[in-house]
C-alpha positions in Angstrom: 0.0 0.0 0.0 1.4 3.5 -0.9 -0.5 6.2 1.2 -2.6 5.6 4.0 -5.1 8.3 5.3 -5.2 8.1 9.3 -7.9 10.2 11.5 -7.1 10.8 14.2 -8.8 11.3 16.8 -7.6 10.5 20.3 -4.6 12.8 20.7 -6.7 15.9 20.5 -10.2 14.8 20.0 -11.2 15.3 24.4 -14.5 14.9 25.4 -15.1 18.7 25.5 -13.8 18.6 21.4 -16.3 15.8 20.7 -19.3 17.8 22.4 -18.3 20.6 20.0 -17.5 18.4 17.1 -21.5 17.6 17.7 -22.9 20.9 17.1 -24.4 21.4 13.7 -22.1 24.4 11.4 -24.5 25.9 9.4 -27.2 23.5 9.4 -25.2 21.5 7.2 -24.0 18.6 9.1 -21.9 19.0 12.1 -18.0 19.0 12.3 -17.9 15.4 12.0 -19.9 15.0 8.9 -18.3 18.1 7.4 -14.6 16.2 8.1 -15.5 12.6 7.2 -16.4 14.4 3.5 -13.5 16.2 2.8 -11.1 13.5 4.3 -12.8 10.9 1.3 -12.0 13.9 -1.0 -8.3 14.0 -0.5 -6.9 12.2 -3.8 -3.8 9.3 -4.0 -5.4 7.7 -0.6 -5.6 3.8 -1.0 -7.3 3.1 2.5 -8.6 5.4 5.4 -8.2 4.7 8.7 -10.0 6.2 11.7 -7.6 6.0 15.0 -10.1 6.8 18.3 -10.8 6.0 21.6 -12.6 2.8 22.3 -15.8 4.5 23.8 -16.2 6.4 20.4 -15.5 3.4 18.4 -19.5 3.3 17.4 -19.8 7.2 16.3 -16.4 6.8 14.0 -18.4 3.5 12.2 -21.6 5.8 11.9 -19.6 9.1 10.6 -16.7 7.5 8.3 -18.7 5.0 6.4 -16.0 3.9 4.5 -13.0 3.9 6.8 -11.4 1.4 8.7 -11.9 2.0 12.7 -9.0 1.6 14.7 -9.1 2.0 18.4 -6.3 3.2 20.5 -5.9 4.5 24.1 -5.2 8.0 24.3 -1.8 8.8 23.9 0.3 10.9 26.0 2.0 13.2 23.6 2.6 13.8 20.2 5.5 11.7 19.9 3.3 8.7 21.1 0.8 9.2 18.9 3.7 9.4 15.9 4.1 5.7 17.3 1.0 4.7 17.1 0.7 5.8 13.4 4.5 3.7 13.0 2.4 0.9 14.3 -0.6 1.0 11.7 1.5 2.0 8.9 3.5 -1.7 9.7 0.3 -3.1 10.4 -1.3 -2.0 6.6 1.6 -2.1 5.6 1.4 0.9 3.9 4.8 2.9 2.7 3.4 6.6 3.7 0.8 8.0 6.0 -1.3 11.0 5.4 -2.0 12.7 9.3 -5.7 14.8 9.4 -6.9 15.2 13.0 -11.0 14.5 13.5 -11.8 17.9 14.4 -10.5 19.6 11.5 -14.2 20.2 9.4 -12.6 23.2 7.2 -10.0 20.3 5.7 -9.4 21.4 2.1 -9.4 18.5 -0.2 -8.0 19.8 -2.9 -4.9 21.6 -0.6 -4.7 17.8 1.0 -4.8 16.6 -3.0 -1.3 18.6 -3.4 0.4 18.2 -0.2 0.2 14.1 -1.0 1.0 14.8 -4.6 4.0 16.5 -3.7 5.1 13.7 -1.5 4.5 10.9 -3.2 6.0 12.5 -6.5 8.6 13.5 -5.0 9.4 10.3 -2.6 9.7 12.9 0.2 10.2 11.5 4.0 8.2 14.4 5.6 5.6 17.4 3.5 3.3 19.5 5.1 1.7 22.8 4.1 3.5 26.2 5.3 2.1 29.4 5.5 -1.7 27.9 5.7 -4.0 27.9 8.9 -4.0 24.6 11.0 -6.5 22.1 9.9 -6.7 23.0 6.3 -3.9 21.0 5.4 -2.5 17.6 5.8 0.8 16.1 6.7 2.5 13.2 5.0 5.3 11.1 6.7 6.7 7.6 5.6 6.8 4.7 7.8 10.7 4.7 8.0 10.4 9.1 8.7 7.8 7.8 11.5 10.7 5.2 12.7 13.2 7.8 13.4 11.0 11.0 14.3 9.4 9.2 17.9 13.5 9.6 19.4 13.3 13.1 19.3 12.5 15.5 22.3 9.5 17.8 22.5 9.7 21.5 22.3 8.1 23.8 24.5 4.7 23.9 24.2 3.4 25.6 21.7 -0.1 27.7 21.0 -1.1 27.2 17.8 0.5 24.5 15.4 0.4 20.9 15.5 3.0 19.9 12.7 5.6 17.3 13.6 8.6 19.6 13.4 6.7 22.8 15.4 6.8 20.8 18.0 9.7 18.2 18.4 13.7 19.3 18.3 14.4 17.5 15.7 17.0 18.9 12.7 14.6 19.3 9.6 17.6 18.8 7.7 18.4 15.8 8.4 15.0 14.6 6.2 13.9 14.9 2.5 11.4 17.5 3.5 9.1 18.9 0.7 6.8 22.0 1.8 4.0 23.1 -0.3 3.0 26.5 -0.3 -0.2 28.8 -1.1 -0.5 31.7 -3.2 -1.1 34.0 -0.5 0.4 34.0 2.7 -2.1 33.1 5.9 0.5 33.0 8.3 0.2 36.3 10.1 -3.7 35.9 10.9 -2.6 32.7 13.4 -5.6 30.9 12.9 -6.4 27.6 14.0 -9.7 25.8 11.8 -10.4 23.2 14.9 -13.6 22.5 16.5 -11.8 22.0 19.8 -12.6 25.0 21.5 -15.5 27.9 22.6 -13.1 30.3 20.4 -12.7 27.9 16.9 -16.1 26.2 16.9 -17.2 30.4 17.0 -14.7 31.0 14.1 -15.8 28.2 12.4 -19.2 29.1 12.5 -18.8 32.7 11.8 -17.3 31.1 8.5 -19.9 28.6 7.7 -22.3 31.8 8.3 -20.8 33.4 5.1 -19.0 30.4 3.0 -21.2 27.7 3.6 -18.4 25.7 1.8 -15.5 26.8 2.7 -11.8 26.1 1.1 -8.5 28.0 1.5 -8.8 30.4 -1.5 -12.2 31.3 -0.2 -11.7 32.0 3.3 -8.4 34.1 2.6 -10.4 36.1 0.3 -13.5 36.4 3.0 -11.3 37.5 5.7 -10.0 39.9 3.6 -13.2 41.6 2.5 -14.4 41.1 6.0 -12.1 41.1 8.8 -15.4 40.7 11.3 -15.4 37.3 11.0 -12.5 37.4 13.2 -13.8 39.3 16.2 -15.0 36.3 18.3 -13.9 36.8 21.8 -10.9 38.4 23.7 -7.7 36.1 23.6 -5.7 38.1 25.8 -6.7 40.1 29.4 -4.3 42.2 30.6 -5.9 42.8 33.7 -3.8 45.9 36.1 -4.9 45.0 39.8 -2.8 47.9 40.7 -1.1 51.2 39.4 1.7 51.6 42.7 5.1 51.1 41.4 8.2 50.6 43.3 10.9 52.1 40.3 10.7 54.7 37.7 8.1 53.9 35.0 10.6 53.5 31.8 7.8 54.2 29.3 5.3 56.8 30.4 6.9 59.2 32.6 5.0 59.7 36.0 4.2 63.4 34.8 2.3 62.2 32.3 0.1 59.3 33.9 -2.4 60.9 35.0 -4.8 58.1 36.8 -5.1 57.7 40.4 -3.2 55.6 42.8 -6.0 52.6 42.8 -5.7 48.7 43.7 -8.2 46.1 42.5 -11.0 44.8 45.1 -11.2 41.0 45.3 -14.9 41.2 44.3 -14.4 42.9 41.1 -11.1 40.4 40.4 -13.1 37.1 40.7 -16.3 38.9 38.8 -14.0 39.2 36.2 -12.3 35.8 36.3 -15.9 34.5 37.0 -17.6 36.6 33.5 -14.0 35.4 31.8 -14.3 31.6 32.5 -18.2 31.4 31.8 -17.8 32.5 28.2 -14.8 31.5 27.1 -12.1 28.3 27.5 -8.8 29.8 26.2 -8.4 32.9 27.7 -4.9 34.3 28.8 -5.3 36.3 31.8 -2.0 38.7 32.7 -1.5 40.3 35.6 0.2 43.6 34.0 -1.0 46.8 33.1 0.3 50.3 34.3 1.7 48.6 37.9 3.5 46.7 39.8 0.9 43.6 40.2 3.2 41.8 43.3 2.5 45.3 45.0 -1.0 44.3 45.8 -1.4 42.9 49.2 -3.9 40.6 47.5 -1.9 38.9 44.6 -1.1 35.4 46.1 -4.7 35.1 47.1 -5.7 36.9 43.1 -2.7 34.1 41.6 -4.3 31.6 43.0 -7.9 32.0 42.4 -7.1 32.7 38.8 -5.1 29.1 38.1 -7.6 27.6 39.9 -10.5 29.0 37.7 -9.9 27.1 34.4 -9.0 29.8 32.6 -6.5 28.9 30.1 -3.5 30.3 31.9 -2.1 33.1 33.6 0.8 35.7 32.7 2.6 37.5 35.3 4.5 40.7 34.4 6.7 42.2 36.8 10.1 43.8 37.3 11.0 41.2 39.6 11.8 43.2 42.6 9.3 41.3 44.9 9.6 37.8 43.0 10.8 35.6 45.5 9.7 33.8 48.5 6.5 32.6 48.9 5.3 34.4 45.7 8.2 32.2 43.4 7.4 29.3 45.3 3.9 29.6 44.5 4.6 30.0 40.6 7.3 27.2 40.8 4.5 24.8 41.8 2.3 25.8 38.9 2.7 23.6 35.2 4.4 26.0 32.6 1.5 25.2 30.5 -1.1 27.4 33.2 1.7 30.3 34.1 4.2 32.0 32.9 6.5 35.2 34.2 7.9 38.1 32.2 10.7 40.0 33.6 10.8 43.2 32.4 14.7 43.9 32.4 15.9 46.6 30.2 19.3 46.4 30.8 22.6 44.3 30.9 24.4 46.8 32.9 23.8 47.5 36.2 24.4 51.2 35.7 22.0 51.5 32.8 19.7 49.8 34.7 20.0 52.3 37.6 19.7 55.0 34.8 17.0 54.1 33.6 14.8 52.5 37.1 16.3 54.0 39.4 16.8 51.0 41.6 19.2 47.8 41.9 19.7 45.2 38.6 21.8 42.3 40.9 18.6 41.8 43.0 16.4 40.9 40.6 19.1 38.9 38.6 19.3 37.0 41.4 15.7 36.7 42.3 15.4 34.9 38.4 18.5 32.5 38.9 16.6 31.6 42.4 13.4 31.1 40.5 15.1 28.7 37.5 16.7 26.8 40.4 14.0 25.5 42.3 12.7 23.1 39.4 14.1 22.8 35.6 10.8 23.2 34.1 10.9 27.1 35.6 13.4 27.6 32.7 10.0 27.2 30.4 7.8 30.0 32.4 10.6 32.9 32.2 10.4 35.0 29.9 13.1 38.1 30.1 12.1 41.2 28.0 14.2 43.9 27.0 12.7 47.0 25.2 14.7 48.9 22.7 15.6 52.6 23.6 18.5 55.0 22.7 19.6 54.2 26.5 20.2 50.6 26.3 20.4 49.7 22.5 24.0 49.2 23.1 23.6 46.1 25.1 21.0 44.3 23.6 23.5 41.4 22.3 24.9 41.1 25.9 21.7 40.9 27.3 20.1 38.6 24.8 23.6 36.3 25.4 23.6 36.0 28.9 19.7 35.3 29.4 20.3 32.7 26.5 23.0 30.9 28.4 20.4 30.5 31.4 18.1 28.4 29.0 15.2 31.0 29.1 13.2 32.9 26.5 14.1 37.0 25.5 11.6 39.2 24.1 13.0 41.9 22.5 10.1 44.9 22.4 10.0 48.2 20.6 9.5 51.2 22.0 5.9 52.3 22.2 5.1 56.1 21.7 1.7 55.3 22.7 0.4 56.4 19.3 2.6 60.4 19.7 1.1 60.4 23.5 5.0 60.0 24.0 8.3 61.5 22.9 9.1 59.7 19.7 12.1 57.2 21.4 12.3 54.1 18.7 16.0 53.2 17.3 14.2 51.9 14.3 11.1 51.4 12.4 9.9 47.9 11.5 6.6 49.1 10.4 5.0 46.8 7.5 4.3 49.0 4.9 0.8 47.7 4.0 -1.9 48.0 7.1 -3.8 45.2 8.2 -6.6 45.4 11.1 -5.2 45.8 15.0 -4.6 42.7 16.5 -4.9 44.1 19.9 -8.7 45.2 18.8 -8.9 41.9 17.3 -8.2 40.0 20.7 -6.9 42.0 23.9 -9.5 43.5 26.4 -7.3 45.8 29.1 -9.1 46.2 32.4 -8.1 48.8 34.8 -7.5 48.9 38.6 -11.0 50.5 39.0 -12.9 48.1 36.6 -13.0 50.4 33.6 -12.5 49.3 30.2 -11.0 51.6 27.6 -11.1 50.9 23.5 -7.3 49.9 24.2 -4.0 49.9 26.2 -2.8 52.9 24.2 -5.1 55.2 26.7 -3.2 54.8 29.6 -5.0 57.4 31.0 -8.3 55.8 30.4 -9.4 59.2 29.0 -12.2 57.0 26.9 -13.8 53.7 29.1 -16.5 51.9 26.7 -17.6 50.3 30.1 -16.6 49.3 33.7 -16.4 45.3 35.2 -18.7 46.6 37.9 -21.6 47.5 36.3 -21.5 45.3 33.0 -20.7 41.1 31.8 -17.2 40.7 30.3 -18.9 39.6 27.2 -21.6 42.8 26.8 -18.0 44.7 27.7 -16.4 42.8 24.9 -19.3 43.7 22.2 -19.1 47.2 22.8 -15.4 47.3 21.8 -16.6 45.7 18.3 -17.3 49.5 16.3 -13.6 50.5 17.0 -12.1 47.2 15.4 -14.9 47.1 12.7 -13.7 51.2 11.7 -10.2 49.8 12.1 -10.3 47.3 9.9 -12.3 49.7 7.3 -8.6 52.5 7.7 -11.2 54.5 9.4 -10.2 56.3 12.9 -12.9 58.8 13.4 -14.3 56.7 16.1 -10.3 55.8 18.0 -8.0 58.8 16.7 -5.3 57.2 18.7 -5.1 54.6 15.7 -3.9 57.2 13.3 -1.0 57.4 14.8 -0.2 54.3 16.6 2.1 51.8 14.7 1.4 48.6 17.5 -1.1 47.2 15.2 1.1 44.7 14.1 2.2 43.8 17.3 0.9 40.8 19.0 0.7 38.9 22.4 -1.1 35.8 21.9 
């Protein structure tokens, strides 16, 4: 046998993404139906085979008429599952196998048609699709690719892809890897066509709404005429429970924030996490904003109540004067797949950093180095971040050499004028030259200490709240913000003049 077609679905098909996988798109059969279509669609397949749990075993039969059904317990990683599909292609003995997950209903046939094309023309080891959204594509491996790929490590986790090589350490070029690429580019819109979550089955639908038969040429083209079909829900929280600092603010001078001195009550905090976690299943919540969040006297109590919500995880962004203790204990004990830290550093030099804080660097250097020695897996929540100013630019290579030596992540940021709020203070300009809609309007909600909700993080002053936590759900909050991004997206700022001038639209968090 040449190519065998496996669907899989135990390594990402949970119950929650078979619940969701249920729900009619369109009123034209649900995700399953829609994905058991275009997987019989995908040309140069000699057998299908359906890899599931045992308790689904039934629903596979009913759905995928024509497939073989396989059952399997559900694997612990990726790299088991790549063993599992070693073991079936030895079992059909079949010489490649073509990878499509069960809750991928947007699967185009004729983009799966070329991606196997390519490989089998080419007697490739390894092809998958670049530049093109998760689960419109396919991925191809041969059984001897599959006998070497299960040795190598896993990466750190990451948020978006699923391909073999985004997500193990192993040398791509060590393989005959053939990549097949669209005509346009879909990698900056990070999109993910899965019905495994609140957010993707919304997407999904918002598609289905619009194309009711959707294929890669199509939806590039309708998210391009109508970037609304991506406003679903916010993404991204960054939620200030305070605005004390203990050092100099490094990006808005203190003559120039104007807002009160205010901390976060502990009622409005959990009425948040509360509205945040009854809408929506991937959110990022980060403690950040215009403070110091360790200044609260409530954070460990705020930390805690937030991991333990079931929100998707939680950021923490601090200067690291206070990390230690109790408070880096806590975090230690938390997976790095619910928490993560970033250090806002600035500096390699102690005097720099003294320039530009006013305080101490060795403190907090060794605050971090405490932190990544309590546990190994700490090295994967730190994040250091460095932002680029005519004060520190200098350093930037030593910095970003020895945070790289201690095995953790550097952000590098540019400097944020706060759309001309701000003296201009950039040592260069990586603006794209053509405009595409915010993704910050696209995804990020910013609360304030006080509850209030402004169109974006570029008011620091919250000169403009659209409402307040208090008084209003996260989600009638959310809706509100909708006009600004919708104008955006049109390259019309009468409603947010701030956008006129801001040049973070390109930016991203999550």
């Amino acid at each position: 046998m040449n190519n065998l077609l496996v669907v899989d679905a135990t390594l990402f098909y949970s119950k929650n993404a078979g619940q969701l996988s249920g729900r009619p798109l369109g009123g034209r059969g649900d995700s399953l139906d829609r994905c058991a279509s275009r997987t019989a669609a995908v040309g140069r397949v000699d057998q299908t085979v359906v890899n599931c749990l045992p308790d689904d075993a039934d629903l596979f039969k009913k759905k995928f008429s024509s497939a073989v059904v396989e059952t399997a317990s559900r694997p612990a990683d990726l790299q088991a599952l790549l063993s599992r599909l070693r073991d079936l292609g030895e079992k059909f003995q079949a010489e490649n196998l073509t990878l499509v997950y069960a809750d991928s209903p947007f699967l185009d046939p004729n983009v799966g048609s070329e991606v196997v094309k390519t490989h089998l023309e080419n007697a490739a080891e390894y092809t998958f699709a670049d530049n093109c959204p998760d689960g419109l594509a396919v991925e191809v491996m041969s059984r001897d690719f599959l006998k070497e790929i299960v040795r190598f490590q896993p990466k750190r986790p990451e948020i978006l892809s699923r391909r073999v090589f985004d997500n193990l350490s192993a040398d791509i070029n060590q393989f005959y890897v053939e990549v097949w690429l669209p005509e346009e580019d879909m990698s900056l819109r990070r999109l993910e066509f899965h019905s495994n979550s609140k957010r993707n089955l919304a997407l999904l639908e918002n598609v289905v709404r619009r194309l009711p038969e959707p294929g890669l040429v199509s939806i590039n083209k309708l998210l391009t005429d109508d970037p609304e079909t991506l406003f679903i829900f916010p993404r991204y929280v960054e939620c200030e429970i305070t605005t004390e600092v203990n050092e100099k603010r490094i990006l808005i001078p203190d003559a120039q924030f104007k807002r009160p001195v205010a901390r976060m009550d502990p009622g409005l905090f959990n009425k948040l996490v509360a509205g945040l976690t009854a809408e929506f299943d991937d959110v990022i919540l980060s403690f950040s904003g215009h403070g110091e969040p360790l200044l609260h006297p409530g954070f460990s109590g705020f930390l805690d109540h937030a991991a333990g919500s079931g929100l998707f995880s939680v950021l923490i962004e601090t200067n690291g004067v206070l990390f230690s203790g109790k408070i880096a204990e806590k975090v230690s004990a938390l997976p790095a797949s619910r928490c993560q830290v970033i250090f806002k550093i600035d500096a390699a030099k102690p005097a720099t950093y003294s320039g530009l804080k006013g305080a101490e660097l060795a403190p907090v250097v060794a605050n971090i180095e405490s932190f990544l020695a309590m546990k190994e897996e700490n090295k994967y929540k730190t994040f250091v971040q460095f932002t680029k100013l005519p004060e520190n630019i200098e350093e930037l290579e030593e910095f970003y050499r020895f945070w790289d030596s201690k095995g953790v992540q550097v952000i590098i940021m540019k400097y944020n004028d706060f759309a001309g709020q701000l003296p201009d203070r950039k040592v260069s300009d990586l603006t794209p030259l053509d405009r595409l809609p915010c993704w910050h309007l696209q995804r990020d909600l910013v609360v304030f200490a006080d509850g209030s909700i402004p169109v974006c993080k570029q008011d620091f002053n919250g000169l403009k709240p659209v409402a307040n936590i208090a008084s209003t759900t996260v989600a009638e909050a959310w809706q509100k913000l909708k006009p600004y991004f919708a104008a955006n997206s049109a390259g019309r700022f009468d409603l947010w003049p701030y956008c006129a001038k801001c040049d973070e639209w390109y930016t991203y968090n999550f």
